[in-house]
N, C-alpha and C positions, 0 to 999 in steps of 0.2 A: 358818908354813906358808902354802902358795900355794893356791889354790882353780881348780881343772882343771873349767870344767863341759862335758858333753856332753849334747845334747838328742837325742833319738829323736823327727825333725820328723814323721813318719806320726802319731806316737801321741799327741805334741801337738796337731796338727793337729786329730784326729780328735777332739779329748776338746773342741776348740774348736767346731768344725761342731756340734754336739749340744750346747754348752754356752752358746751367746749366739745369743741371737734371728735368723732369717735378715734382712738389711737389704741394699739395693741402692747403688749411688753413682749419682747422677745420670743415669750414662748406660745404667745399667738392670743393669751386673756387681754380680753376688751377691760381696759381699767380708766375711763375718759369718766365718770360718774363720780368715782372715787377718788380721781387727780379731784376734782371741781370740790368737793366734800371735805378733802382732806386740807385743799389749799385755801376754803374760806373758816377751816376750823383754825388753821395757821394763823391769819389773816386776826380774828380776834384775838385769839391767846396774845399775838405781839401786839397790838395796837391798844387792846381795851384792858390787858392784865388783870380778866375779871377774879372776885375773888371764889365765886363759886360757880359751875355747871353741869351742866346734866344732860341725856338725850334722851328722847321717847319715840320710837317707833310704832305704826302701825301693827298690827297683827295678825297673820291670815286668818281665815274663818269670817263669819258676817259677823257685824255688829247689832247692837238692839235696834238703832237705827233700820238695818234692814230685814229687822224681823219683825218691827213695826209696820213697813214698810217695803213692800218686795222689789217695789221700783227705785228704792233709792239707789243713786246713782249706773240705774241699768244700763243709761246711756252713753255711758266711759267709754272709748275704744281702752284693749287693756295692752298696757305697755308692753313693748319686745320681751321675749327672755332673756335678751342680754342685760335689761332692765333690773332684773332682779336677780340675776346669776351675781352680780355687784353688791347687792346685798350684804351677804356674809363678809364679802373686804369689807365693806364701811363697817360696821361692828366691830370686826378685828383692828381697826383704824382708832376707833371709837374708847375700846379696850385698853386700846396699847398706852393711850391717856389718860388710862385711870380713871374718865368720867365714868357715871354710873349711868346705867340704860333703867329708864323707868319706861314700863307698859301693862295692860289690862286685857284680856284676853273680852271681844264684845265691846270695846271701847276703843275710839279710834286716837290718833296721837295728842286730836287735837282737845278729848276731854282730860286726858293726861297732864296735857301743861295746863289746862285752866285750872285743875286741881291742885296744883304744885303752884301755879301761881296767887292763888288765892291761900293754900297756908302762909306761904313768903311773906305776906302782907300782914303776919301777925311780928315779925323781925321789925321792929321798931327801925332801925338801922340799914334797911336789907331795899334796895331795888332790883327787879324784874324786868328781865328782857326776852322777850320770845322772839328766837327768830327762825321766820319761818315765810315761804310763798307763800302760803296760802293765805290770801286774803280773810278766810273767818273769823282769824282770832283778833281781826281789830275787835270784836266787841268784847274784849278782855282787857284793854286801854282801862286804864285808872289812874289815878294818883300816885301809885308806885308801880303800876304794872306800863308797860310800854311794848311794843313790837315794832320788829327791825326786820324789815323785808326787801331783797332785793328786788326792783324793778325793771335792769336789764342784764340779764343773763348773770354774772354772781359780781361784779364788777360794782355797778351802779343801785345803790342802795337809799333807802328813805325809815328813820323812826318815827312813827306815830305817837303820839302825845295826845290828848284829849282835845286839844285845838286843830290839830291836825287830821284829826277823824273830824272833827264839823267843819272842817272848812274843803276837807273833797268830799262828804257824804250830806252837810247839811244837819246833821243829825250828831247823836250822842253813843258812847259807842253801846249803851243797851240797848238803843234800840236799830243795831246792825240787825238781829234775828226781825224784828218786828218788820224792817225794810222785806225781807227774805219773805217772810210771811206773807206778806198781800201781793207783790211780784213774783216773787219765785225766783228759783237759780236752775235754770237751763244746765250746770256743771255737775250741779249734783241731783239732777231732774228732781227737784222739789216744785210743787205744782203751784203753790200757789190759789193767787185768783185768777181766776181765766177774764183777759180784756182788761186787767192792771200792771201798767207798766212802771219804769221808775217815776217817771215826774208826776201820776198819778197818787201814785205810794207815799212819795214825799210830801208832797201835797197834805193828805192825810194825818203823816204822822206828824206834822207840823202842825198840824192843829190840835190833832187829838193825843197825841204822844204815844199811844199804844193800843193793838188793835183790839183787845178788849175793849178799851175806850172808844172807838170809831163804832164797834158794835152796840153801845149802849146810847149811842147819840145815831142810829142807824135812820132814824126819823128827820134827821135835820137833812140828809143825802137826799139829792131827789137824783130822778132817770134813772139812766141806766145804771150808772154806777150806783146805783142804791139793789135796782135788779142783780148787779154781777156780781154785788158783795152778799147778800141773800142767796143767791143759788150756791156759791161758795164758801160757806163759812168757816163748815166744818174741815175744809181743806183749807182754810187760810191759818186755822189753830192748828192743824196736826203741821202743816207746812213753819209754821213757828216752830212747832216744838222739834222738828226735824232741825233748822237749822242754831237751833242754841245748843251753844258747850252746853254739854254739864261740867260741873266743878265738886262733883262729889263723888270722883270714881275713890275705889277703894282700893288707893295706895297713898304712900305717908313718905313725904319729905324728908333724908337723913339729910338735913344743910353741912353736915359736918364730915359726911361721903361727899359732898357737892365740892370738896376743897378744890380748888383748879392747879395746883402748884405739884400734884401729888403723879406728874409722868416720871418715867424712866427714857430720857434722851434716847440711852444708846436701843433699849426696845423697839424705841419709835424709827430710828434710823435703820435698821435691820429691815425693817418690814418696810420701810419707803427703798429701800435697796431690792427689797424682792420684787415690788410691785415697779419701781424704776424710776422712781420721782427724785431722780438726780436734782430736781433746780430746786425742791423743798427743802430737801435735807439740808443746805446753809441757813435756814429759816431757824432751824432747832437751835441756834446758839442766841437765836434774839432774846430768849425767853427768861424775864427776868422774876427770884424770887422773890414772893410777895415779904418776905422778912426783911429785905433789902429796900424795899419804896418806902418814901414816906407818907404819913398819914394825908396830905394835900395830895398826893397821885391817885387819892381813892375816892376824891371827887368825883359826882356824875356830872357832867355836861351833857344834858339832851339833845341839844343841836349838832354836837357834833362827837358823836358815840359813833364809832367804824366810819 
């Protein structure tokens, strides 16, 4: 089997900015986002030698999300502008590797990779890796899709597998949106039901599997919670539909632009010179071509992938 990875660069990014100390280069740019970005891009390339990857960034402008929607995620505080004055380096970082940046202008990064990960899944041969903070895309877990999220600051990491989505959520990963739906997420002020919390929620979908289903057995609920799910219905559907990927944005997988073997060293070493990442640039000579391994180095091991 092949190894497909896709990064959600926002939610990397972001888990970097917060995760390693602020530090300047010489001529005074803030580049601690893009140390963390570049050093856990390094970090796969040597360890996992995938054979193919990719990046999707968010997009300025609102998404349909929030034109569905005016509230969605109103309640963000919005990041420093040193936050995103980084930006433009992580792409030129991004670039200098050759990977290709896939994104959708109204679509956030994280309908991106569900769409690229769901072509993937026609690669008879071909597994899927998203890695990314943000917790949403566990409900993108399948049988060849997986997600790889750091847990403490970019160090300490965990892959999801389909057992591992029910064994911390209880549930399955489709119905991650459907948990969202009748709780809600405080993160991306998705509403929800009002007076349904998780053990509530789970409860539910543990019986009924999906909130459609709970609505059509609304009769067997009694009290209040029969009350709080009737006064909100229509918020617990539009609260679904806010928090499900879609997986049909309209862009198309080139897996054979995905090649990961296709950087230029010394490009890359130039721009870790400008930016000042003296302890990466030894990093560069680990990387080995994929022409050179043998077909048994292209094993996946789940458990112990990064």
């Amino acid at each position: 089997m092949k190894k497909l990875i896709l990064i959600d660069g926002n939610a990397i990014m972001h888990r970097a900015y917060h995760a390693i100390p602020p530090f300047k280069t010489s001529k005074g740019t803030l580049v601690n986002a893009v140390y963390g970005f570049s050093s856990m891009l390094l970090n796969i390339l040597n360890k996992e030698h995938p054979d193919f990857i990719a990046v999707s960034f968010d997009m300025k402008g609102p998404t349909f999300r929030h034109e569905e929607y005016k509230e969605y995620k109103a309640t963000r505080v919005q990041a420093p502008d040193d936050f995103y004055e980084q930006i433009p380096m992580i792409r030129r970082v991004v670039e200098a590797f050759g990977i290709p940046i896939y994104e959708k202008e109204g679509f956030e990064a994280d309908d991106v990779l569900g769409t690229l990960s769901l072509q993937a899944e026609k690669f008879d041969d071909v597994y899927t890796y998203i890695v990314t903070g943000d917790m949403d895309a566990i409900q993108l877990v399948s049988e060849k899709t997986f997600v790889y999220t750091p847990v403490k600051g970019i160090a300490e990491t965990i892959t999801y597998d389909i057992p591992k989505v029910f064994a911390k959520y209880g549930l399955t990963p489709a119905q991650i949106p459907e948990l969202k739906g009748l709780k809600g997420d405080t993160s991306d002020n998705i509403k929800g039901v009002n007076g349904v919390g998780d053990k509530t929620a789970l409860t539910l979908l543990q019986k009924y599997e999906t909130i459609e289903n709970v609505y059509r057995h609304i009769d067997e609920i009694e009290g209040k919670l029969k009350e709080k799910l009737s006064i909100d219905k229509d918020s617990a559907f539009q609260s679904l539909h806010l928090a499900t990927i879609v997986r049909d944005v309209p862009v198309t997988l080139d897996i054979d632009a995905c090649v990961s073997n296709l950087y230029d060293k010394e490009k890359i070493a130039i721009l870790f010179q400008e930016f000042e990442f003296k302890s990466l640039i030894p990093k560069l000579t680990n990387f080995n071509n994929h022409s050179d391994r043998s077909r048994a180095e292209n094993n996946v091991d789940q458990q112990t992938l990064f």
